[in-house]
N, C-alpha and C positions, 0 to 999 in steps of 0.2 A: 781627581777627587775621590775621597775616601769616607766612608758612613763612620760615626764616631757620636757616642752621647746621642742615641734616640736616633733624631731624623738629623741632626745637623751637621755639615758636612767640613772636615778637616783638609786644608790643602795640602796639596805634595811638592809643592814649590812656588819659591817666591816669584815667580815671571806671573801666580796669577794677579798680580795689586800690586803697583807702583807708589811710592808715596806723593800725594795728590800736591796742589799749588796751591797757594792763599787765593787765588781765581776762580777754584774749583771748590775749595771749601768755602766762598763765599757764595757761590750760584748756589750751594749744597743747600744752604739756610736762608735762602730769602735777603741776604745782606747785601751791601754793596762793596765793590773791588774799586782801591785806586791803587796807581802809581805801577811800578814791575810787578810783573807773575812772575815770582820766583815759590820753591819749591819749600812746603811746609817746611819750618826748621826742626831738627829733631828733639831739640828743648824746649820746653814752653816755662814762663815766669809769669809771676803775678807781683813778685816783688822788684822793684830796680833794682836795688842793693845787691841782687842775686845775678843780676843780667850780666853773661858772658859774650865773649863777640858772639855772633851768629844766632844769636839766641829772638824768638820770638816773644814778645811783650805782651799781656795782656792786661788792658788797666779796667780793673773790677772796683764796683765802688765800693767801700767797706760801709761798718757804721761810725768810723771817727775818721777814716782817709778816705781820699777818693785817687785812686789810680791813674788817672789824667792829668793830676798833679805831678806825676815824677815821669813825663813821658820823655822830659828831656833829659832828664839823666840816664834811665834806659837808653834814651837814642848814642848818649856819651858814649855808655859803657858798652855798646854795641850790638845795640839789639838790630837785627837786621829786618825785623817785620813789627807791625801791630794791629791790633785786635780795640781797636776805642769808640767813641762816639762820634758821628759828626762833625765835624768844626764850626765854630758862629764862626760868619762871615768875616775877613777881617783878625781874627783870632792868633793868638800865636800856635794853636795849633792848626789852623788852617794855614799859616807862612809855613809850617815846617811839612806838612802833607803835599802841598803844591811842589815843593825840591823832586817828586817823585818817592816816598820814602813809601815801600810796600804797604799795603792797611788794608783792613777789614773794618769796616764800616757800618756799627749797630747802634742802636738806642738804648740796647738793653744789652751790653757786655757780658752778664752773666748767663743769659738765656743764651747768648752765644757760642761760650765757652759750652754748655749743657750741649745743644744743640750739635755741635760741630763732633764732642765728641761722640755720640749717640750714632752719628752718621758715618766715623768714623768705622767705628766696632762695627755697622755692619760690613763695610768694605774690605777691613781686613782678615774678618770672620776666625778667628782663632779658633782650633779643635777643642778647648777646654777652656771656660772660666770659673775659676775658684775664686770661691769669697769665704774671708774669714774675717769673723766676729767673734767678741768676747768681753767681758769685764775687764781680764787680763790676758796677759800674753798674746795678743793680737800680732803684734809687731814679728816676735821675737819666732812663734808661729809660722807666719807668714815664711820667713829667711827661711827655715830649716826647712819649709817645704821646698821653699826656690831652690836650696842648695841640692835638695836630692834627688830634682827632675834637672835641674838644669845640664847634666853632666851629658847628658842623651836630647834634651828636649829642647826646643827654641822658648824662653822662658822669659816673662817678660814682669816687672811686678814694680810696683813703687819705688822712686828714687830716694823716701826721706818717709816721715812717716802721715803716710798722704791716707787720709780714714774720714773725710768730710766727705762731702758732694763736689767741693773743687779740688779734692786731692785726687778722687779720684777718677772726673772728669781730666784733668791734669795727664794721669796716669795712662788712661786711655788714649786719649789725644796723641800721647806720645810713642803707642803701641809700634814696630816695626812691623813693615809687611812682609809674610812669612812665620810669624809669630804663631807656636803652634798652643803655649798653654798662657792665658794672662789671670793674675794674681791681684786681686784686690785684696784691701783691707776696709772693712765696714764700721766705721764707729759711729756715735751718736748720746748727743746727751737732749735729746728731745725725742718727743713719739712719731712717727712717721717718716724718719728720717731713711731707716735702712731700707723700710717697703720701699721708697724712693727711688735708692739706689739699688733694689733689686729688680724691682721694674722696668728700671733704664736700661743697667748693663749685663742682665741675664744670667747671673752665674748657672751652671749645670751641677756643679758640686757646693756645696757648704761646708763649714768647719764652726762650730759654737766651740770658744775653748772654755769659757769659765759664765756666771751667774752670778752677781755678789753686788752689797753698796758700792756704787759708781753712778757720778750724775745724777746723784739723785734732787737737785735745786729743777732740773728739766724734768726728770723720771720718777720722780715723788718717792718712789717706795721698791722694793726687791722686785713684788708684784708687777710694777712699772716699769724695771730694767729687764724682766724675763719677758715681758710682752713686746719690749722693742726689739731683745734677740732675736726673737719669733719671726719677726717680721721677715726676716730672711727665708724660710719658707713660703713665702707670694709669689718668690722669682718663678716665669711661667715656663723656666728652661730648668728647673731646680729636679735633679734625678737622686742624686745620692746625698747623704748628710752625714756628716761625722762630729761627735760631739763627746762630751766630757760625763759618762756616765755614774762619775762618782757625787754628782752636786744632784741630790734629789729630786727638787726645785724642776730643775731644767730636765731629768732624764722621764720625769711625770709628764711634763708638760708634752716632749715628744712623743713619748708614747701613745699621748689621746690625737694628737694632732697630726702624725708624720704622712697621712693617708698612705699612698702605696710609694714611700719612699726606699730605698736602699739606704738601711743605718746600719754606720759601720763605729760603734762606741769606742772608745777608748778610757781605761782609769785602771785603779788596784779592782776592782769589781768588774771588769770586763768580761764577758764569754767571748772576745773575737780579739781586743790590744790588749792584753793586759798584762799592766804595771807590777810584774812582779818584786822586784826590788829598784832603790836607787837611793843612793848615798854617796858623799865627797868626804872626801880625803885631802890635804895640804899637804904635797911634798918637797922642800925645798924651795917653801914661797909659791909653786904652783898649784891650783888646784886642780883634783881628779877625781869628775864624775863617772861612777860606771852603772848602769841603766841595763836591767834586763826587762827583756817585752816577749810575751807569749804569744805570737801569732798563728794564724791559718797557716803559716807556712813551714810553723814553727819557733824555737825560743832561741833570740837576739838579745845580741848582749854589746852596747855600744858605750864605748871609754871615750869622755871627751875632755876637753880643758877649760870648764866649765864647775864653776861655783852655783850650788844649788838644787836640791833634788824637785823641784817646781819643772826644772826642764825637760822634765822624763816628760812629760802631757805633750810638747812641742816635738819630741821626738816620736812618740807615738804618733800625732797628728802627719809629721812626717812619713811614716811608713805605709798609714795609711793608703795616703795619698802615689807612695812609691808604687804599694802593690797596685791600684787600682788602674793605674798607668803604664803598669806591665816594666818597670824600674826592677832591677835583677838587685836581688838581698846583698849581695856583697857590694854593689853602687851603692847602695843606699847606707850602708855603714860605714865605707868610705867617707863621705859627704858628712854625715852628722858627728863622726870620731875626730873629723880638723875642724867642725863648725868654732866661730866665735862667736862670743856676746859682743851684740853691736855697743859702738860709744853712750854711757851713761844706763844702759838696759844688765847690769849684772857683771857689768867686766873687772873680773879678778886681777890683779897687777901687783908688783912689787915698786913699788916707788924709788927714784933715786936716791931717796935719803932713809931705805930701807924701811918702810911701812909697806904692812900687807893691804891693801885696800880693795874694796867689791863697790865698785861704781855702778851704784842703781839712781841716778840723782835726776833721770829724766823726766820720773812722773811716780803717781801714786795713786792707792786707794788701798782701802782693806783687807784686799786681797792678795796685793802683790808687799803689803808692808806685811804682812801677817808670815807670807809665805818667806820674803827674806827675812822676818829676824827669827825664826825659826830655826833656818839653814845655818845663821849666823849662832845660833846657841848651841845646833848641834856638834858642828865640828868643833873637831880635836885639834887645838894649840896652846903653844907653851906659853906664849904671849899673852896678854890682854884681849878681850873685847871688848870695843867699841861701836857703838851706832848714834853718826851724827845724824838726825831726823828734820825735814821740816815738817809741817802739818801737810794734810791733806784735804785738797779745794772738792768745792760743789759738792759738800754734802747734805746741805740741807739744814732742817731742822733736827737733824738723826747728828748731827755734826759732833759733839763735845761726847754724845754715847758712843761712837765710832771711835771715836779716840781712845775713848775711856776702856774699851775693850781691846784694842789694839797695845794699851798701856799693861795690860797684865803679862804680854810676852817679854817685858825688860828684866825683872827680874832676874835672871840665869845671868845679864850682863855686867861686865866690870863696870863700864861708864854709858852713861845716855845723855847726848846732851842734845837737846830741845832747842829749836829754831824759830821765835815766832811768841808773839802774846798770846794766842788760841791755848798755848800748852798752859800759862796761868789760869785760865777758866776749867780748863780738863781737870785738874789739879786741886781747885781751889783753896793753892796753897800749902797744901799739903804733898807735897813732891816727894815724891823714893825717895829711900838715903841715896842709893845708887845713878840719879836723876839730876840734872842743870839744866835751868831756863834760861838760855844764852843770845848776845847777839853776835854778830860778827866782831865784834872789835874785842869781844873775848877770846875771840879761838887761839888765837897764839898762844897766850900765856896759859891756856889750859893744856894744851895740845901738848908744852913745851913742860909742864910740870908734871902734868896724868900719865902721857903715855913716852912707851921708846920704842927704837925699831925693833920690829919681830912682833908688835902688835898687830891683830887683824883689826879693819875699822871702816863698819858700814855707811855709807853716803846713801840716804834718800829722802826722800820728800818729792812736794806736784812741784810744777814747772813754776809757778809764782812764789815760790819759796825759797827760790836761786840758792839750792844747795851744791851745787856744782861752786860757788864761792868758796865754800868752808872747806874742798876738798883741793882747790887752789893752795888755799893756805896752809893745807896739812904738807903739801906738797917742797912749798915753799921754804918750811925750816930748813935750820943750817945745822 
């Protein structure tokens, strides 16, 4: 063993932690064990629908489903353990527990999944855990940090975009032994939630990337979403912080509060990352970002294939992190020069029926729409722009001025078409010239009359907006 982060200690090989048995993680928590002691699985589920063979089940009760409900389709699709409640006597899930079928045995399934993995994390004690939070670029964050340790590090971080308390109990649960750095993601659209999960799972490092309306139906107000960032600073293992020093807001806030942290900023205002330039370019249908960053070590300059100068903050976060981990500059440029944008987070493409298109259609807020239709104005093509939009959820009472402010970036655009009745009240009627309030069953014939290939054309909106639809359909012409 090796000292690492304060007092806590990093192992130097996997022979010291075995991964345990549904036996042992039940003695772990007070629960009960039936059927084989067979050996955690390396998966965990909550959904059936998701369950691969060998994969472990956990049936959590929602507020419209109950997970005890689809135990048997999990069992179909081959789940080889579970995580459920007791069986009533008699029951059909007492006939199918008596067969022998492995289980973990609680009343309270989710306290389980909490518990089990808490117990977890300390057994496998990992050398470093990073938590990153933010309004935006949480996700996207996260990856470019994984990609720039992982090349040297045993690097361990969410399979999907796991940002709750069960994603990233999920997360953990799943941790391999040997695991020297693990990588959360902290979201939250209510107060209390990241203290939560900083209090459970200990990060040593922090990452705030952005400050801005999001969630504000839980968060009430800016005020409310900077004090849930914050929250992140509670973790009792919390040594360094890295954060976005160009959002006022947030860099005030650390300033009174960071007590004797190690802050390492990143923005264009930086004295330690800073954002000297970053701009894209389209060449040949591809795009090219190139990113210069002023460090301690000196000034980095990373070219990636990547739509959007919003990603220069994720690379800096990145490097951060490189240096801080003793990651050699030339790895670290490697890694972020081949990174991609993951599915639906910015991914640039040429379609097969020759449309330019930048897939951001997985989520939204003001920040991250603000910041793509910017990119989307700035760049130089021959072609048209376009941005198909839906609204954007859980804003509150601030709802329709969110928008309305958001609505002033269309401008500079050939076409905007609006997904959604919200944009008739944003509007009141009064729409752009350059503006449509569409449903789906228009997109073809608009798509098919407005634009041709060699046009650029932005996909976003939040997740109940299913704008990943509309880019189906662009996809689809003939």
């Amino acid at each position: 063993m090796v000292p690492e982060e304060g007092n806590r200690m990093v192992k130097v090989s996997d022979q010291d932690v075995q991964r345990w048995t549904l036996g042992e993680a039940a003695r772990a928590i007070g629960a009960v064990h039936t059927g084989e002691d067979v050996t955690m699985p390396a998966i965990i589920r909550i959904d059936s629908r998701e369950v691969l063979q060998g994969d472990l089940f956990i049936a959590l009760r929602g507020e419209r489903v109950d997970g005890h409900d689809f135990i048997e389709e999990a069992l179909d699709r081959g789940a080889s353990g579970l995580v459920c409640r007791p069986p009533a006597r008699g029951s059909k899930l007492d006939h199918l527990l008596k067969k022998g079928i492995p289980a973990i045995l609680s009343e309270d399934t989710d306290g389980a999944l909490r518990e089990m993995s808490s117990v977890w994390l300390e057994k496998v004690n990992p050398g470093s855990v990073i938590g990153v939070t933010g309004t935006a670029g949480k996700t996207t964050t996260r990856e470019m940090i994984r990609a720039v340790l992982a090349g040297s590090r045993r690097v361990h971080s969410p399979r999907k975009s796991y940002n709750t308390w069960i994603g990233c109990a999920l997360t953990v649960l799943e941790t391999p032994p040997g695991t020297d750095i693990l990588l959360l993601e902290l979201g939250t659209n209510r107060p209390g939630e990241i203290r939560s999960l900083a209090k459970t799972y200990h990060p040593g490092f922090g990452v705030i990337t952005e400050v801005g309306p999001g969630h504000l139906e839980g968060l009430k107000s800016i005020r409310g979403v900077l004090e849930a960032k914050m929250e992140l600073l509670e973790s009792p293992s919390l040594r360094s912080l890295s954060y976005n020093i160009d959002n006022e807001l947030l860099s005030e806030a650390i300033r009174t509060s960071s007590g004797g942290l190690e802050l390492l900023p990143v923005g264009y205002s930086s004295p330690m990352y800073r954002i000297v330039e970053a701009r894209t370019d389209l060449h040949s249908g591809s795009p090219d970002l190139v990113v210069m960053i002023d460090t301690p070590g000196g000034r980095r300059e990373i070219r990636a294939g990547l739509f959007g100068e919003h990603y220069a903050y994720g690379m800096a976060f990145a490097n951060v992190l490189g240096d801080h981990l003793k990651i050699q500059p030339a790895e670290q440029l490697e890694a972020l020069s081949s990174f991609q944008a993951l599915p639906g987070r910015g991914r640039c493409y040429l379609t097969d029926n020759g449309y330019l298109v930048i897939d951001d259609s997985y989520n939204a807020n003001p920040v991250s729409m603000s910041a793509a239709l910017r990119s989307l104005s700035s760049v130089r093509i021959r072609g048209k722009k376009c941005a198909v939009l839906g609204g954007m959820g859980e804003l509150g009472e601030n709802s329709l001025q969110l928008h309305r402010d958001v609505s002033r970036l269309f401008e500079s655009l050939d076409l905007v078409l609006l997904i959604g009745e919200l944009w008739n009240s944003v509007f009141h009627r009064d729409t752009p010239p350059n503006c449509r309030i569409v449903d789906f069953g228009d997109l073809q014939g608009i798509f098919t009359a407005s634009l041709s290939p060699g046009d650029l054309v932005l996909f976003k909106g939040s997740r109940s907006f299913g704008v990943e639809r509309a880019l189906g359909i662009l996809e689809g012409l003939q």
